[in-house]
C-alpha positions in Angstrom: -31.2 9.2 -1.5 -28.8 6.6 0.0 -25.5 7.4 0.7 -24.5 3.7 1.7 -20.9 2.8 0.4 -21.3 -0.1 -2.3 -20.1 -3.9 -0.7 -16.0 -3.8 -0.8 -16.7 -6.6 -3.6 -18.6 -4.9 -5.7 -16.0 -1.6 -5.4 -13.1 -4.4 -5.9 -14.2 -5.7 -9.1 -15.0 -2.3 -10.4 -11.8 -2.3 -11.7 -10.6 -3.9 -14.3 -7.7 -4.7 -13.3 -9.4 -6.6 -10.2 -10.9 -8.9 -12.3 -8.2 -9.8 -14.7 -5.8 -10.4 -11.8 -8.5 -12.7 -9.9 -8.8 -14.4 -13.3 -5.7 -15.2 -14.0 -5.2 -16.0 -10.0 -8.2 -18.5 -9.7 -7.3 -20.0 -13.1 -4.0 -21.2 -11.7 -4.9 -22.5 -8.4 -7.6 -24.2 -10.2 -5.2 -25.4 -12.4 -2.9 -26.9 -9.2 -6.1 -28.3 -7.5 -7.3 -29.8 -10.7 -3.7 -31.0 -11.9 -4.0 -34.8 -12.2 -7.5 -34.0 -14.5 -5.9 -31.7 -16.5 -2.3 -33.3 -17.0 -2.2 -35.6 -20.1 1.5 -37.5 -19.2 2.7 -38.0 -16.0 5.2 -34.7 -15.5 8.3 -36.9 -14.8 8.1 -39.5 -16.9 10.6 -39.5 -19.7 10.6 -40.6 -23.5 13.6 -40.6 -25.3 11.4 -41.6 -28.7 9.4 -38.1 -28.0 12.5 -35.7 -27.4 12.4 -32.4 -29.0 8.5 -32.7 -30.2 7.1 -29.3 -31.6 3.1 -28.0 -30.1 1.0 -30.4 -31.7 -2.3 -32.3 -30.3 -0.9 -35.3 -28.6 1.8 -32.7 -27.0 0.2 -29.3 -26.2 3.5 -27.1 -25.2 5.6 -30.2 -27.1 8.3 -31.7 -24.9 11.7 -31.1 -23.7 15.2 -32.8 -23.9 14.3 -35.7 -22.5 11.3 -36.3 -24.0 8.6 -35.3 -21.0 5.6 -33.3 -21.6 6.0 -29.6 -21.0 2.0 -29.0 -20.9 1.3 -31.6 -17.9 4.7 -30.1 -16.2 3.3 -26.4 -16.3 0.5 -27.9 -15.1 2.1 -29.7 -11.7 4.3 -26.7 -11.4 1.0 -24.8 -10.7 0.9 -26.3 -7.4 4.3 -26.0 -6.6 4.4 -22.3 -7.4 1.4 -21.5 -5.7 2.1 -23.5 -2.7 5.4 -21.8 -2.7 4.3 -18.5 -3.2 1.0 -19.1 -0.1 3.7 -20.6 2.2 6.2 -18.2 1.9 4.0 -15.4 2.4 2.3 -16.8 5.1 5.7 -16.8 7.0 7.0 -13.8 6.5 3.3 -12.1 7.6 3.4 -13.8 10.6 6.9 -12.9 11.6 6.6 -9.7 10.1 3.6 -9.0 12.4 4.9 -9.8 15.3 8.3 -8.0 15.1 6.6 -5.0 13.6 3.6 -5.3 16.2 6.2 -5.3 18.8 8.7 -2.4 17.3 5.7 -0.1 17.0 3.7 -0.7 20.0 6.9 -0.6 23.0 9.5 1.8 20.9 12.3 2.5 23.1 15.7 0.0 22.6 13.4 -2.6 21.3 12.0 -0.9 18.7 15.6 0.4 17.9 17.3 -3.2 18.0 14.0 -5.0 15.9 14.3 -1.9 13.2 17.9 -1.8 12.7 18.0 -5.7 12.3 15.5 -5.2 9.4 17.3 -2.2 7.9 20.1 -4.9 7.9 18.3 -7.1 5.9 16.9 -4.6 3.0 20.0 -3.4 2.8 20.9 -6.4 0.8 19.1 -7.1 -2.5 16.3 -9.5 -1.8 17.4 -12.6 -4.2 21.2 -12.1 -3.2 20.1 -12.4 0.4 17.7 -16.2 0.1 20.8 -17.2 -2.2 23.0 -16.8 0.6 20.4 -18.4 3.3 20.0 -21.3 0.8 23.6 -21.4 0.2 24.0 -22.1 3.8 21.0 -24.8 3.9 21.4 -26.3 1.3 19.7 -26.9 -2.0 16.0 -27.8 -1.7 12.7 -26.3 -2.8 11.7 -26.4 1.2 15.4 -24.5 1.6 14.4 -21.8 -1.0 10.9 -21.6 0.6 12.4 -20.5 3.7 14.9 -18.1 2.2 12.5 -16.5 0.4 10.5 -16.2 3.5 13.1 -14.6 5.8 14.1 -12.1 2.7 10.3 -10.5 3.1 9.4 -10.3 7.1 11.4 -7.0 7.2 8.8 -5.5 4.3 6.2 -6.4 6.9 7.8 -5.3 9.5 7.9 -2.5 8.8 4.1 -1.7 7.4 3.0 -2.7 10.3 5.1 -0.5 12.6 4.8 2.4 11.1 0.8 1.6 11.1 1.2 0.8 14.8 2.8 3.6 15.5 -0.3 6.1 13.9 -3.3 3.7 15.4 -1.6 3.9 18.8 -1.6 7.6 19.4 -5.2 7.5 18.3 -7.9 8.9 21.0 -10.0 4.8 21.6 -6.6 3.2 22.3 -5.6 6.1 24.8 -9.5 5.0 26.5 -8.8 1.7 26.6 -5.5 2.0 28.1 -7.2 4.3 30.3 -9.7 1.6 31.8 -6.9 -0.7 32.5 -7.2 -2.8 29.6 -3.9 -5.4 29.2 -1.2 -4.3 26.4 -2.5 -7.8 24.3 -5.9 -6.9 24.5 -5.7 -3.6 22.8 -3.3 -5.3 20.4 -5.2 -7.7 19.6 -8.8 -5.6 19.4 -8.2 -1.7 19.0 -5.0 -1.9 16.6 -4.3 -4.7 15.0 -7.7 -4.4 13.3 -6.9 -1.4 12.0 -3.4 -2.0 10.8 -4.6 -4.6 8.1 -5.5 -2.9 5.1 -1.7 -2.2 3.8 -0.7 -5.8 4.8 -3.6 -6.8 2.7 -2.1 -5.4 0.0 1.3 -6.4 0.7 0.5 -10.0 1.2 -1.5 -10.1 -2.2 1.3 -8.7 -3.9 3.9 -10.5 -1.4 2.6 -14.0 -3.0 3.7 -13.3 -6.8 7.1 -11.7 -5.5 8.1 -15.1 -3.6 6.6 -16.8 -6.8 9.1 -15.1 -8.8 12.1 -15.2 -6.5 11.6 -18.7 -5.7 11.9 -19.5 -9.3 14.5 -17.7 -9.5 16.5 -19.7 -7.2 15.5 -23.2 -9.1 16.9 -21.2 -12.2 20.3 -21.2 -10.6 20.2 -24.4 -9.2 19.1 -23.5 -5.5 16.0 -24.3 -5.5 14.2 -27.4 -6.4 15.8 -30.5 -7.7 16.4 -31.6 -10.9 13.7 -33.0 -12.6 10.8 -31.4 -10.6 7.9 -30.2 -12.1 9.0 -26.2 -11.4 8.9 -23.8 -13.8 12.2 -21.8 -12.7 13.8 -25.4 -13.0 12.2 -25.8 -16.0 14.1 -22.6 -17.4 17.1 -23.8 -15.9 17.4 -27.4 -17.6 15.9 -25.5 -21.0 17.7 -22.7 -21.5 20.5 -23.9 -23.8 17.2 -25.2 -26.2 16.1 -21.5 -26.9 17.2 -21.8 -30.3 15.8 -25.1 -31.3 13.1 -26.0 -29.2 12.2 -22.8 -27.8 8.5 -23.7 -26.4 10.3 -25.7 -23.6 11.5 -22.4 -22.5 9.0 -20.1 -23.1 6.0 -22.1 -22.0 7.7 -22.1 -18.3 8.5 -18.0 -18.3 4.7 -17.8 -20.0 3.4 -19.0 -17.1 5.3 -17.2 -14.4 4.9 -13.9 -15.9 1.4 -14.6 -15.9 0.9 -15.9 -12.5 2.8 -12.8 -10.4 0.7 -10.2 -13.1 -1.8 -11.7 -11.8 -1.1 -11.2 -8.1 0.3 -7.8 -8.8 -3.0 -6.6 -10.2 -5.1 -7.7 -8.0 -2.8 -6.5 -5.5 -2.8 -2.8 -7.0 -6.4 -3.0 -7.3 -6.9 -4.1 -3.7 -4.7 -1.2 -2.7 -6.7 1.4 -4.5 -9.6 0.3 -2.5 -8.9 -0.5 1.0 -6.5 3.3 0.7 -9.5 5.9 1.0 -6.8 8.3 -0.3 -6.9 6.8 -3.4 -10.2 6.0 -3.4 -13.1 8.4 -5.9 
């Protein structure tokens, strides 16, 4: 009898929770890819004559003050959330990496200086810290996307360190340090390797926290501009309608609950997999 571990995919989607999160994941970037098929108005264009229209055929999720379509907006706010969300991770890995790469590899005064700088950072709640960053950049969506970025390098940073730090002492890095190899090569092929699976995780469920917090910028005005198709701005130009035309509000927080429940379960699921301490 075979004791062969199953493919990671098939141990992946063994969970349920796996494959409601990739659902709901792949239905929303399909959605963004797909966005002029699926939109039914253009998601800027307004109509006086249409303000204030309840769900009804013509108007899936009705329309909002000014008369635009909330469906085809949620729908072009997709790609802004997911590009936000992809982008902003995708920063804050990288810088994360290197500074935590660095910290946990050389120790000594750099790893101090590197690890006291990021203390700094999560010592200040995350969304308090990007609105001060965009405060002093000014109000954009690419602004916010670089807040948001700098607020989650020191979570990186610090996985990685702290992973560096165990692979590092292990008895194949002490061999090839041994035969002379240089400090970038057994980076880059006897730790780094290793050091992925909890930034795996953390990136998965890194995308649906810069979704939110991004969002949550636009809903205070720091994010993107007035008018754009983005569902925290959305909120933000809505929220006095709760009462009377509450779909234009609740379509928008619908659909960002959804998409970082969807990141956070997948991310929890890929956790549970790639950790063989969770793992049965």
């Amino acid at each position: 009898m075979s004791n062969q571990r199953p493919p990671f995919w098939r141990r992946l989607f063994r969970q349920k929770s796996a494959a409601i999160g990739a659902s709901i994941v792949l239905f929303f970037v399909f959605t963004a890819v797909l966005a002029p098929v699926i939109a039914t108005y253009d998601p800027r264009q307004a109509d006086i004559s249409s303000r204030l229209q309840g769900c009804s055929v013509s108007h899936f999720f009705g329309t909002d003050k000014v008369g635009r379509d909330v469906f085809s907006r949620i729908v072009y706010g997709s790609r802004i959330s997911i590009k936000v969300g992809l982008i902003a991770m995708t920063f804050s890995l990288s810088f994360g990496m290197f500074f935590g790469t660095i910290a946990g590899y050389y120790g000594g005064r750099l790893e101090n200086a590197i690890m006291r700088l990021m203390d700094m950072m999560l010592a200040m709640p995350s969304i308090l810290l990007a609105m001060v960053i965009v405060t002093i950049l000014g109000q954009s969506l690419t602004n916010a996307i670089i807040a948001v970025s700098i607020v989650y390098i020191p979570q990186y940073a610090r996985i990685l360190r702290g992973s560096v730090l165990d692979v590092r002492e292990q008895d194949y890095v002490m061999a090839t340090k041994a035969i002379g190899a240089s400090d970038f090569w057994i980076l880059k092929r006897a730790i780094l390797p290793n050091c992925l699976a909890p930034l795996i995780v953390q990136a998965t469920l890194g995308v649906g926290s810069a979704i939110l917090d991004a969002a949550g910028l636009s809903f205070l005005g720091l994010g993107a501009e007035v008018g754009e198709p983005e569902w925290g701005a959305m909120l933000n130009e809505n929220r006095s309608l709760i009462r009377i035309a509450p779909w234009a509000v609740m379509m928008p927080g619908i659909a960002i609950f959804l998409t970082v429940l969807g990141f956070n379960l997948l991310g929890d699921a890929l956790r549970d997999v790639l950790d063989p301490k969770l793992e049965t």
